[in-house]
C-alpha positions in Angstrom: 0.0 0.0 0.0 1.2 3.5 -0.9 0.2 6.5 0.5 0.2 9.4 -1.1 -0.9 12.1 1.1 0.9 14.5 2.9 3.3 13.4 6.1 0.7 15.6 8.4 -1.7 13.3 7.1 -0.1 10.1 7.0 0.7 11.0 11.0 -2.8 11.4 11.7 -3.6 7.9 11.0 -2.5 5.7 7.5 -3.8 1.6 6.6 -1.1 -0.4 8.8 2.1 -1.1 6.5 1.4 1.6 4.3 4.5 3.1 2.7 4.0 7.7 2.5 4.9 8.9 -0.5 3.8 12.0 -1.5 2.6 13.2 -4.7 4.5 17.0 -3.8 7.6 15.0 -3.3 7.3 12.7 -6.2 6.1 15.8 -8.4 9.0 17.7 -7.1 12.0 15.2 -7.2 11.1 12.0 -8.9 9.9 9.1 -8.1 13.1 7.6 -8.4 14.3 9.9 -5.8 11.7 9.9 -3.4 10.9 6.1 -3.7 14.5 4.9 -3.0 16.9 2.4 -4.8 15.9 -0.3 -2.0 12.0 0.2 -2.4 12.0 0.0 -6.3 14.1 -3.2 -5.7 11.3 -4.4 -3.6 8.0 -3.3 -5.7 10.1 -5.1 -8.8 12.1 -7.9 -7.3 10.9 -9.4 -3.6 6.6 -8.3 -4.1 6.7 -8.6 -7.9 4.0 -10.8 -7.6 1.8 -8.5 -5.4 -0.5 -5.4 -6.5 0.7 -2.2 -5.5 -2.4 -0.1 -3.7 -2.1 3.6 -3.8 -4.3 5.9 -1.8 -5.2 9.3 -0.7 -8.3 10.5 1.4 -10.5 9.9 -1.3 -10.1 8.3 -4.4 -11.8 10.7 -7.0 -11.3 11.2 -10.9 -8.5 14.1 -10.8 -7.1 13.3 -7.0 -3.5 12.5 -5.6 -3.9 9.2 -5.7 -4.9 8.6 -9.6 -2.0 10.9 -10.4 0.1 8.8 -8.3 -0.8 5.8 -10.5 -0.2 7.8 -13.6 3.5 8.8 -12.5 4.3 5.0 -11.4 2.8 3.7 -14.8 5.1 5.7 -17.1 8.2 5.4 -14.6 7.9 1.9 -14.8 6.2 1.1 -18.2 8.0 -1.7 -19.0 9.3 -3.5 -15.5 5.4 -2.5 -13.6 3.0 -4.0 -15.4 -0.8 -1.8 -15.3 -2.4 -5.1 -13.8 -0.4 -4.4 -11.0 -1.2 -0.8 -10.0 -4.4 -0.1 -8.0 -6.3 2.5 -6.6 -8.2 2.1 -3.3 -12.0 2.8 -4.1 -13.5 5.8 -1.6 -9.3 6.5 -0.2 -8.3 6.2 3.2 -12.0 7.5 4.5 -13.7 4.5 3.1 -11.2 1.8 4.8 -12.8 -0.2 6.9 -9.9 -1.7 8.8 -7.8 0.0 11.7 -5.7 2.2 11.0 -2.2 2.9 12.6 -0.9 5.7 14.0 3.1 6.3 12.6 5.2 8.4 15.0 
């Protein structure tokens, strides 16, 4: 699961094991950059068999989170297939599990 709201939000409360990665950051330093050498390793090597699930606080036609999904797509158009990319229907406010609190 990605997150990609801001850290303020994130803090407030996030779906347990969720990884924060913020559109700003991504649309102002690459995802490359704010992903991490040892997280694109993971998403393509260790959970290459697992969907990747981004969401925001809602999950509407022009929010964070579909951009988010756009940016992955092309960044990784040839190693991320689309069948793996996933937005969470309704965002954070329609999960209905608990949610953790990061410090």
């Amino acid at each position: 699961m990605i997150d990609c709201r801001e850290p303020e939000e994130f803090a407030a409360g996030a779906v347990s094991g969720a990884w924060n990665i913020p559109l700003q950051f991504v649309q102002s330093y690459g995802l490359v950059q704010v992903l991490g050498m040892d997280r694109i390793h993971e998403l393509l090597s260790e959970r290459r068999n697992q969907l990747v699930v981004i969401y925001s606080n809602t999950s509407a036609p022009f929010s964070r989170c579909r951009a988010l999904c756009r940016w992955m797509l092309r960044a990784g158009h040839a190693s991320l297939p689309t069948a793996r990319i996933r937005r969470l229907r309704g965002g954070v406010a329609a999960w209905g599990h608990e949610m953790q609190h990061p410090r």
